[in-house]
C-alpha positions in Angstrom: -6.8 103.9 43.2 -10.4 105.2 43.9 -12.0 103.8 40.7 -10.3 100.0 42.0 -12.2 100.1 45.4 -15.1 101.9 44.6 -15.5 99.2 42.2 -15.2 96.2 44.6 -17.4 98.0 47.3 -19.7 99.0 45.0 -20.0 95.2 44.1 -20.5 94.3 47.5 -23.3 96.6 48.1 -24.9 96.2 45.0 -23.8 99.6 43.5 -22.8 101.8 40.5 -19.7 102.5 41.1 -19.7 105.8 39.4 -22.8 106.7 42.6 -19.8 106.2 45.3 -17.3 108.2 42.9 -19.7 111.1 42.9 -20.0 111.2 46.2 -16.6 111.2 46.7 -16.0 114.9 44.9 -18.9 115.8 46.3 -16.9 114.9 49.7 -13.6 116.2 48.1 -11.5 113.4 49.3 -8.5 113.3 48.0 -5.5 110.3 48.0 -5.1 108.6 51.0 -8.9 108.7 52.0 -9.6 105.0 50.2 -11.0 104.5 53.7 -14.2 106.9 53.2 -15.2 104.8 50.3 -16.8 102.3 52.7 -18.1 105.1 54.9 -20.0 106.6 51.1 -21.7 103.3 50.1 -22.7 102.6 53.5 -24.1 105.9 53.3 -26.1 105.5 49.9 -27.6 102.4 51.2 -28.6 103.7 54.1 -30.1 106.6 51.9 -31.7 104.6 49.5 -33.3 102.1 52.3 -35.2 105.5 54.1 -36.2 106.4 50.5 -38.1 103.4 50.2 -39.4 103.0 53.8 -37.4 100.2 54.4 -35.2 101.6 57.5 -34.7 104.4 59.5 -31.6 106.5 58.7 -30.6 106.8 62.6 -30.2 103.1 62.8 -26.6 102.9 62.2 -27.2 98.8 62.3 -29.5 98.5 59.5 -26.9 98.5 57.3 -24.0 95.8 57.5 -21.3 95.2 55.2 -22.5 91.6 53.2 -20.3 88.3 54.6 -17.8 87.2 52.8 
């Protein structure tokens, strides 16, 4: 059920999925943790926005999930 959500979340964020999906066996979550999947691409866009000096990674608000 990972590859389902990581898909629409990565969709939402403007992701590759298969970037959350790493991340996720990087994390070794394992069933039941669909919840981190958010909590992962949050965390890659936060990553990528420092990389390009677009935010600062301590600003938890920089980051919002897009409105429906």
């Amino acid at each position: 059920t990972f590859l389902l959500h990581a898909r629409h979340i990565a969709a939402e964020f403007g992701l590759d999925p298969r970037e959350i999906l790493v991340e996720l066996g990087r994390r070794q979550a394992v069933a039941g943790q669909e919840d981190w999947i958010l909590d992962v691409a949050l965390d890659i866009v936060r990553a990528k926005r420092v990389a390009e000096g677009a935010g600062d990674a301590r600003e938890p608000a920089a980051v919002e999930r897009p409105a429906d």
